[in-house]
C-alpha positions as CSV (number, residue, x, y, z in Angstrom):
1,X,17.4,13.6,-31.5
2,X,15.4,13.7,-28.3
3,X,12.3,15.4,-30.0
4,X,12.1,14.0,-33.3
5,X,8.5,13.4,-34.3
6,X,8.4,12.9,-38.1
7,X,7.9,8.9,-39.3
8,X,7.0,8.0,-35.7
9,X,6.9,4.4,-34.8
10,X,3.3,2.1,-35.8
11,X,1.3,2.2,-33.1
12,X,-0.2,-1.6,-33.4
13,X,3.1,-2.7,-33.7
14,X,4.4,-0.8,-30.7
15,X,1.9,-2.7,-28.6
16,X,2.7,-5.8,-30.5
17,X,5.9,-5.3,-28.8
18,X,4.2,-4.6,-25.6
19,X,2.3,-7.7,-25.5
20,X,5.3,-9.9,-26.2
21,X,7.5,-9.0,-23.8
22,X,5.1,-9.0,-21.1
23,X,4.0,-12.7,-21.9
24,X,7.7,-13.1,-22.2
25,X,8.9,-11.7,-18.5
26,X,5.4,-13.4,-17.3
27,X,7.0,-16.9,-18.0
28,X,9.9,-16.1,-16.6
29,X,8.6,-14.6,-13.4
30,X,6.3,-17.3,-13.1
31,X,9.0,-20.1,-13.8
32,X,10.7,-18.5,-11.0
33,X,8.4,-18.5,-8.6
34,X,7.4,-16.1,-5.5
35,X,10.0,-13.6,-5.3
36,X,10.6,-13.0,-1.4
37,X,11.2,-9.1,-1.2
38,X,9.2,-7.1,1.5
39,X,7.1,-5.3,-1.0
40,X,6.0,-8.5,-3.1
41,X,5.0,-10.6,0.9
42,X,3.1,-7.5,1.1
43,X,1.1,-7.3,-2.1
44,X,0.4,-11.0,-2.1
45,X,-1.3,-10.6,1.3
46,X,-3.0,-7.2,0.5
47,X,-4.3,-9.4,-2.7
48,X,-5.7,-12.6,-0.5
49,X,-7.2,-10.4,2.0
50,X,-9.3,-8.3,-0.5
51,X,-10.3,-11.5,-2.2
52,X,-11.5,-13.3,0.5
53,X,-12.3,-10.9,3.4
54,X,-13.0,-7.9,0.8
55,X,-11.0,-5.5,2.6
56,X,-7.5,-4.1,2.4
57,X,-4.5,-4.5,4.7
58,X,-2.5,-1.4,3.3
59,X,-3.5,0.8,0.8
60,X,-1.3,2.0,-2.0
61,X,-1.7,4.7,-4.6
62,X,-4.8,4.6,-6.4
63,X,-4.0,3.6,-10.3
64,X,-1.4,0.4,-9.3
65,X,-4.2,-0.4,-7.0
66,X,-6.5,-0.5,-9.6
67,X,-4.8,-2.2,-12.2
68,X,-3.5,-5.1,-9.6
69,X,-7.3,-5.5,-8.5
70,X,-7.9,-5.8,-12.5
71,X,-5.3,-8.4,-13.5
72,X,-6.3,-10.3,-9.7
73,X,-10.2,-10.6,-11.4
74,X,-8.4,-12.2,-14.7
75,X,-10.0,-16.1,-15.0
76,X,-7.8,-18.7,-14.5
77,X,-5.1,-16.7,-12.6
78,X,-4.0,-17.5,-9.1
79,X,-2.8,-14.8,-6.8
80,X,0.5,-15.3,-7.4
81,X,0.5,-15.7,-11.1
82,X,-2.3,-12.1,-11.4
83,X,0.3,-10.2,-9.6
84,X,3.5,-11.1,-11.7
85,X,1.3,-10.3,-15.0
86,X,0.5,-7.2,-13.5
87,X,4.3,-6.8,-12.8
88,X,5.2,-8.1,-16.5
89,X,2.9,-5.6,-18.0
90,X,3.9,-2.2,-16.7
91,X,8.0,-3.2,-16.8
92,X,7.2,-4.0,-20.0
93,X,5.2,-0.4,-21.2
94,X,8.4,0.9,-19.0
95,X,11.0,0.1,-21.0
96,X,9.3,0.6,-24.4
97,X,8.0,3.9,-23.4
98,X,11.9,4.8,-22.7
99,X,12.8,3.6,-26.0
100,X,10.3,5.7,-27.7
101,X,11.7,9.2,-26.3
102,X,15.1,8.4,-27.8
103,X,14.1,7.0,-31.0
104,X,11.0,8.4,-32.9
105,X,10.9,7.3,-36.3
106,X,9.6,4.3,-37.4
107,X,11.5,1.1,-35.2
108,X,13.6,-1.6,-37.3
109,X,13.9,-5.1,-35.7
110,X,17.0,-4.3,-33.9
111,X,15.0,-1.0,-31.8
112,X,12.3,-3.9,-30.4
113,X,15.0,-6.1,-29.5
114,X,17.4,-3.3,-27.2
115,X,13.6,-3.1,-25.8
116,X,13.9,-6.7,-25.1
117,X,18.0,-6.7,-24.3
118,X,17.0,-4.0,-21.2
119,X,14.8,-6.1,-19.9
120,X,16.9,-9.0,-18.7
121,X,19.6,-7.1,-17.6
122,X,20.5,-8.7,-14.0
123,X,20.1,-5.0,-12.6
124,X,17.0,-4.7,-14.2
125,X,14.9,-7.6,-14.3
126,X,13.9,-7.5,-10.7
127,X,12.5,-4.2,-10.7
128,X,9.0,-4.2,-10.7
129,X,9.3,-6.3,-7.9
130,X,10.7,-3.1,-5.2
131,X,9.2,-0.5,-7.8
132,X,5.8,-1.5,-8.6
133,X,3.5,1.7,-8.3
134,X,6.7,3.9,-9.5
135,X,7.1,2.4,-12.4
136,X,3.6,3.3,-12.9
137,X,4.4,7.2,-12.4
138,X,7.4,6.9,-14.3
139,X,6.2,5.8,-17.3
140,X,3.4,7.6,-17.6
141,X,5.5,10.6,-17.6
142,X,7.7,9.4,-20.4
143,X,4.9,9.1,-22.5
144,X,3.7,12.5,-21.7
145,X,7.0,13.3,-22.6
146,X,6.6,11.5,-25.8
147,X,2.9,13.0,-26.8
148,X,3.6,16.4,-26.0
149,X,3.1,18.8,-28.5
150,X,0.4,21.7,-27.1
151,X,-0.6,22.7,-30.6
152,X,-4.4,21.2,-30.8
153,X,-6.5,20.9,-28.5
154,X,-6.1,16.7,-28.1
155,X,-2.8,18.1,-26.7
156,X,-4.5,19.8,-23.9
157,X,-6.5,16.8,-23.0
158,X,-3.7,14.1,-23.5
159,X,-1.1,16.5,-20.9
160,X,-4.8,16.7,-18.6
161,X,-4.8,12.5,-18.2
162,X,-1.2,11.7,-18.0
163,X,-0.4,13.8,-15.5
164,X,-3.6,12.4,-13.5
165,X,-2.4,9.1,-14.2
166,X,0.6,9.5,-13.1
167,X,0.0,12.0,-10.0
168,X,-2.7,9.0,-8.7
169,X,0.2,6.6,-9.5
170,X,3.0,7.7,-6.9
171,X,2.9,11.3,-5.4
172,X,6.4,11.6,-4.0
173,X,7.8,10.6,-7.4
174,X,5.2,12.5,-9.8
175,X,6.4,15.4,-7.7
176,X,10.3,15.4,-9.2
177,X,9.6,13.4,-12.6
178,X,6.8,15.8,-13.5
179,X,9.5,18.6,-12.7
180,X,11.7,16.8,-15.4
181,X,9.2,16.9,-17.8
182,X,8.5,20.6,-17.3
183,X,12.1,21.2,-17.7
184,X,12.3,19.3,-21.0
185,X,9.0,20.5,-22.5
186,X,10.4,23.9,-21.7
187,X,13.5,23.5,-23.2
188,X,12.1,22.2,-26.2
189,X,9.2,24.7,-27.1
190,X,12.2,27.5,-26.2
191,X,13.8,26.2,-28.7
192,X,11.9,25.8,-31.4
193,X,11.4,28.6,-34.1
194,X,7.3,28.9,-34.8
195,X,6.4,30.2,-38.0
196,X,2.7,30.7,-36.8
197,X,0.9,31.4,-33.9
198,X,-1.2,28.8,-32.5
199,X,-3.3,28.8,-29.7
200,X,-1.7,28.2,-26.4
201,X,1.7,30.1,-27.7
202,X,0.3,33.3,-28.9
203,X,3.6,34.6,-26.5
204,X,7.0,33.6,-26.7
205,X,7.2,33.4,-23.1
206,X,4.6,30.9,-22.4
207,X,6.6,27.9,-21.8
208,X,9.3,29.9,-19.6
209,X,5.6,31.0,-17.3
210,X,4.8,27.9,-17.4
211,X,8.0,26.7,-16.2
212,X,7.7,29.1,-14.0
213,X,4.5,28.1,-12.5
214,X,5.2,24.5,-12.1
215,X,7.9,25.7,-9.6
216,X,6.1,27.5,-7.5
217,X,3.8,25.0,-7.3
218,X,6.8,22.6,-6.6
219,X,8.0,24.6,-3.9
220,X,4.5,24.6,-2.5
221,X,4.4,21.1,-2.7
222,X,7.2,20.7,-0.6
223,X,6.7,23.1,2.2
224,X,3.0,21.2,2.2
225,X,5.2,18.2,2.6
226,X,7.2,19.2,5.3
227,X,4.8,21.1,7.4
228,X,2.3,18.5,7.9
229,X,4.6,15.3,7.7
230,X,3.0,14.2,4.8
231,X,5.2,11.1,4.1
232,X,6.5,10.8,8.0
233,X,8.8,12.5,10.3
234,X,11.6,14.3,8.1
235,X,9.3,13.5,5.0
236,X,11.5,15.4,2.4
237,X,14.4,13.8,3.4
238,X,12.2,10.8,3.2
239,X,11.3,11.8,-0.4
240,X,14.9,12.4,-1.1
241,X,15.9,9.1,-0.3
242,X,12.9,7.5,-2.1
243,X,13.8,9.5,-5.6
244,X,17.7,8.3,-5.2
245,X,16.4,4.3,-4.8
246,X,14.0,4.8,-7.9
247,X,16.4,6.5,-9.9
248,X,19.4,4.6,-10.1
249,X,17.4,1.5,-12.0
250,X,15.9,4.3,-14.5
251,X,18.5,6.1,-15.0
252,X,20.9,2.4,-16.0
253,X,18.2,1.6,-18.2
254,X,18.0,5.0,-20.2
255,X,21.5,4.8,-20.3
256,X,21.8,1.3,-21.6
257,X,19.4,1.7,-24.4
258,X,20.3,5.2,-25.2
259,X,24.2,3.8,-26.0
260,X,22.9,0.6,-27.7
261,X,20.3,2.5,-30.1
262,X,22.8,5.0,-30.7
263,X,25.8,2.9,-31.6
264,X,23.3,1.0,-34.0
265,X,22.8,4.4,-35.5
266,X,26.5,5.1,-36.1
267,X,26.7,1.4,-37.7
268,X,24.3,2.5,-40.6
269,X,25.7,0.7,-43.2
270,X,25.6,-2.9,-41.4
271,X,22.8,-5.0,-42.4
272,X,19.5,-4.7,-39.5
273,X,19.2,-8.5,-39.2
274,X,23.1,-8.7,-37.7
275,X,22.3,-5.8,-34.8
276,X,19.2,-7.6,-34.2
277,X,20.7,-11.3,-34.4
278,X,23.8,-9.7,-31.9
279,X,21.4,-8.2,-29.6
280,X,19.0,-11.3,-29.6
281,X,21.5,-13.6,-28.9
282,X,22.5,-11.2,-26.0
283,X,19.3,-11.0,-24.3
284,X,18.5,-15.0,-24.4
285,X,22.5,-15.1,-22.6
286,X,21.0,-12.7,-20.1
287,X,17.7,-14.1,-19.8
288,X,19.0,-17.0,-18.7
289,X,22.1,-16.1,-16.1
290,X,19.1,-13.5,-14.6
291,X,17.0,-16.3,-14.2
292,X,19.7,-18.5,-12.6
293,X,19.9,-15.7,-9.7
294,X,19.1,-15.8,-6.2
295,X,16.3,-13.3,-5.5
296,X,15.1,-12.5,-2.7
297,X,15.2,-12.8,1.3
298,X,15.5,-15.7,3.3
299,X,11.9,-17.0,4.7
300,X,13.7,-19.9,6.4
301,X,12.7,-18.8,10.0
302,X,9.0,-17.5,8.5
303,X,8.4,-21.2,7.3
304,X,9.5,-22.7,10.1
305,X,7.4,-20.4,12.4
306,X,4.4,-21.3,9.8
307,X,5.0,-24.9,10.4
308,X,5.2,-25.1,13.6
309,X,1.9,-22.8,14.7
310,X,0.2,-24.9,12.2
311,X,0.6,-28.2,13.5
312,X,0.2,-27.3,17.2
313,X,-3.4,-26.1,15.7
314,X,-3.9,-29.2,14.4
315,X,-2.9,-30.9,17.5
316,X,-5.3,-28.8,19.3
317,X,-2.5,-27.5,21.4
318,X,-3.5,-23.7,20.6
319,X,-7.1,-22.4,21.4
320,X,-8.5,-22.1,18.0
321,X,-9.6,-18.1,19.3
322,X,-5.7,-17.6,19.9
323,X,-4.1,-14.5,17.9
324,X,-0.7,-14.0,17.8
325,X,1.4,-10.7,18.3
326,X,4.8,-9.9,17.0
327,X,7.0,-7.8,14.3
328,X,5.1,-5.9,11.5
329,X,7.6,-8.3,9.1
330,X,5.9,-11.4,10.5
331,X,2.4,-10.4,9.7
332,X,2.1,-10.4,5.5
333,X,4.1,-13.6,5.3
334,X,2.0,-15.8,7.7
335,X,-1.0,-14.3,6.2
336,X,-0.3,-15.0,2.9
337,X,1.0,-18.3,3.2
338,X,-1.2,-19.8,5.9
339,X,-3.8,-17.3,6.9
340,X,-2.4,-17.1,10.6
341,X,-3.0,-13.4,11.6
342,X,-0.3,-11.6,13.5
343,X,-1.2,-8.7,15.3
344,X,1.4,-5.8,15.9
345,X,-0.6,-3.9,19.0
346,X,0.1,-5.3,22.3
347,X,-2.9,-3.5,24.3
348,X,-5.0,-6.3,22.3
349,X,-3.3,-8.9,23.8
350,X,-6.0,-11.7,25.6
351,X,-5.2,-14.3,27.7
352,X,-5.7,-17.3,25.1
353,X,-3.2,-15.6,22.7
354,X,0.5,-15.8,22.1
355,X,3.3,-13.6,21.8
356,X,6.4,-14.2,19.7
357,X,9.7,-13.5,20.9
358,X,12.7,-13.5,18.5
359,X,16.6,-13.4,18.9
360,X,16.5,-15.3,22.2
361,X,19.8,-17.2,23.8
362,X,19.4,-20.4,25.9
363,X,18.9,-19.0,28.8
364,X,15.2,-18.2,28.7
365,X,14.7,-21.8,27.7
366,X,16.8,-22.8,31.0
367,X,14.3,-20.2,32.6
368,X,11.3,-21.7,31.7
369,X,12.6,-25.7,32.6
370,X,13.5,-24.0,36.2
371,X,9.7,-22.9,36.6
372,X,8.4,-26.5,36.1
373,X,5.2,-25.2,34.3
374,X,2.4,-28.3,34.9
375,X,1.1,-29.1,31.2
376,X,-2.7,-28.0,30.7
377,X,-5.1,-28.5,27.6
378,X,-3.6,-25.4,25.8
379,X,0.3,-25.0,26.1
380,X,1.7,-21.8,27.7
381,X,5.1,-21.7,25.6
382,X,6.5,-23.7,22.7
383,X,10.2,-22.9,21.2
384,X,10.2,-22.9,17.6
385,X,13.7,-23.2,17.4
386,X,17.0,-22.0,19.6
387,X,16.1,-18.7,19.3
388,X,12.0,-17.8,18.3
389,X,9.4,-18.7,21.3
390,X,5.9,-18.6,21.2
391,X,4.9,-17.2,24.9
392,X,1.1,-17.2,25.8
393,X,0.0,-14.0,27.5
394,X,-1.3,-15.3,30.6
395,X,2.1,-17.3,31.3
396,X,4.0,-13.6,29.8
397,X,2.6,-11.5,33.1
398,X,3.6,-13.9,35.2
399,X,7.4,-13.6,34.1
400,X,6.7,-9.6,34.1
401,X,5.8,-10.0,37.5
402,X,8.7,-12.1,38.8
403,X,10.9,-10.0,40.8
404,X,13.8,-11.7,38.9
405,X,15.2,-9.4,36.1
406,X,15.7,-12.9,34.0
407,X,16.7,-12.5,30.2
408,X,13.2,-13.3,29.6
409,X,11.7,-10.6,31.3
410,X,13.9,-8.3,29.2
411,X,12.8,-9.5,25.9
412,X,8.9,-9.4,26.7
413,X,9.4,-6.0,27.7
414,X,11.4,-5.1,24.7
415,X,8.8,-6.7,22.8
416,X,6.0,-5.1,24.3
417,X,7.6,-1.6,23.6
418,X,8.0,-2.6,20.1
419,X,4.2,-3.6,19.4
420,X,2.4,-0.5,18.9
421,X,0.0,0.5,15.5
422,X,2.5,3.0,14.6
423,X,0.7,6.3,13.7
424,X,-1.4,6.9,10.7
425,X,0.5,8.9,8.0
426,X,-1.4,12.0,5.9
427,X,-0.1,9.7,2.7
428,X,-1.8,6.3,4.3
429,X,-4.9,8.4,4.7
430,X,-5.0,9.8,1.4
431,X,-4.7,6.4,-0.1
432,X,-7.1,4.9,2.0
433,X,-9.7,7.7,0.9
434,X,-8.8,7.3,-3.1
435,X,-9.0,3.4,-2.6
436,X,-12.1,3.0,-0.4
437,X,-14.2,5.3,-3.6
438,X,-13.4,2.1,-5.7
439,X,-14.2,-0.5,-2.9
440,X,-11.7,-1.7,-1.6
């Protein structure tokens, strides 16, 4: 079943398919809005900063990279609504590219719409948004998977760009998915009975070497890995742990639409347009409870941090020159959503800039009303709320060099301690290389 090739499906009307359900999940995505997970905040601000300061903030594997910089130069597309088309489009090629290794012969209506039942799965319909570049990998290997013959020499050159594709698209993962399709392509051509002798099998062993090879190489990989800290600290139990989260979305979707196409199968006297009409109706039920879902983490305390640093600039209450410093998590957010930089190295730390301190109790607010600070031109603290203070630096070292131990001093210290660049990873550097070829 898995490797059937005669009758394969049309190829304009695979990517028929393609389109639709990527204009499909675009409405939806942008009906819904900005989605509020980590990696989206991030993208969004990596986006605006290469638009308007043409420079990076992260860098990411090269071929997402690429295509998000493509859909961001779209006409008529904001930010926002660039990246979930980006997101649309590959989730999209995902799930019909899964389809495709399960069922080769030519699709009825009811194939197209398990495609489109998949997709709007409440497990699944979020999932370009935490796997963006893997999805990327992924699918590029499942169409490898799908191409793969190795009896002309178009073979040779479609295994050559795939596996580019999707080794530029996500190392870690290309790493154990390509592994995967080694083992199956093995499998398969072990399998198979040839009644000539072509080219690249002029030995029946050839696909057990090359097996084989890929292995070794695997194994190389991994000490490589390990050695130099390619991913971090600990980076294959890094790796390991990334492969687990990435997995247990692919594997739910190959297993939903492996059930679904082959219980339509076993049904093969039922007429196609009651499968498709039963699994249309399905996916419009799905659609919309997966729409109705909250999504996302709460930017409550981001806003209100937003709003408030905003309007004391407006007030001309903050130096216009002032930067502010706090956690890494702070920094794509207020970027993104009103272009207030926050630095996460405290030996940059000036005089005119401010420092924010999180997860305070009252008693650094009755600290501060004991000092009596006189009021100047530019204030030298302001509380956000009960628990988030914005601390300028020049009022900071004079609390650090109180010989009270207040609560106050404790959190600027813990602060401090916190703020540092963290250390460039091999991976980052990599990236950074492949990204800064294509400018940007």
């Amino acid at each position: 079943m898995l490797f059937e090739r005669e009758d394969k499906p049309g190829v304009l009307q695979t990517v028929f398919s393609v389109l639709c359900l990527t204009i499909v999940l675009f409405l939806l995505y942008y009906a819904k809005g900005e989605i509020s997970t980590p990696q989206t905040i991030e993208s969004l601000a990596n986006l605006k900063s290469i638009q308007e300061l043409g420079q990076s903030r992260v860098y990411h594997d090269l071929v997402p990279s690429l295509m998000m910089n493509f859909f961001r130069k779209l006409p008529f597309f904001s930010i926002l609504s660039a990246y979930q088309l980006a997101l649309a489009s590959i989730f999209s090629l995902f799930l019909h590219s899964i389809l495709l290794l399960f069922y080769r012969k030519k699709w009825k209506m009811y194939h197209f719409f398990i495609v489109y039942f998949s997709a709007f799965l409440p497990y699944s319909f979020y999932i370009p948004f935490y796997f963006y570049g893997e999805l990327y990998c992924i699918t590029f290997i499942f169409l490898l998977i799908y191409v793969f013959n190795f009896d002309e020499i178009r073979d040779l050159v479609n295994i050559i760009i795939f596996t580019l594709l999707s080794l530029f698209s996500d190392l870690g993962v290309f790493l154990v998915y390509y592994l995967v399709f080694v083992f199956l392509s093995t499998f398969q051509k072990m399998q198979e009975k040839k009644s000539k002798t072509t080219v690249f099998f002029k030995k029946k062993n050839i696909p057990f070497r090359i097996l084989i090879g890929y292995l070794g190489l695997f194994l190389v990989a991994i000490a490589f890995i390990s050695i130099f800290d390619f991913f971090g600290p600990n980076s294959v139990n890094i790796l390991a742990i990334k492969i687990y989260h990435v997995s247990l979305p692919v594997v739910f979707i190959v297993l939903i639409q492996f059930v679904l196409q082959l219980l339509i199968r076993l049904e093969e006297g039922a007429p196609e347009y009651v499968g498709a009409l039963c699994i249309l109706i399905a996916s419009l039920g799905l659609g919309y409870y997966t729409y109705k879902l909250p999504q996302g983490e709460n930017l409550d305390s981001i806003k209100k941090i937003e709003s408030e640093v905003v309007s004391l600039k407006k007030d001309g209450k903050i130096s216009p020159e002032a930067i502010f410093y706090g956690r890494r998590s702070l920094s794509d957010p207020l970027y993104y959503r009103a272009e207030i930089s926050v630095n996460y190295d405290s030996k940059d730390l000036k005089k005119t800039d401010f420092l924010i301190l999180e997860n305070l109790n009252g008693s650094q607010r009755q600290y501060l009303d004991r000092k009596n600070i006189p009021p100047a031109v530019f204030i030298s603290y302001h509380f956000i709320n009960s628990s988030t203070l914005l601390i300028s630096k020049d009022l900071m070292d004079r609390v650090l060099s109180d010989s009270d131990e207040s609560d106050l001093r404790k959190s600027i210290k813990l602060q401090l301690q916190l703020l540092t660049p963290g250390e460039i990873l091999p991976v980052d550097k990599f990236n950074r290389f492949l990204n800064q070829i294509f400018g940007f």
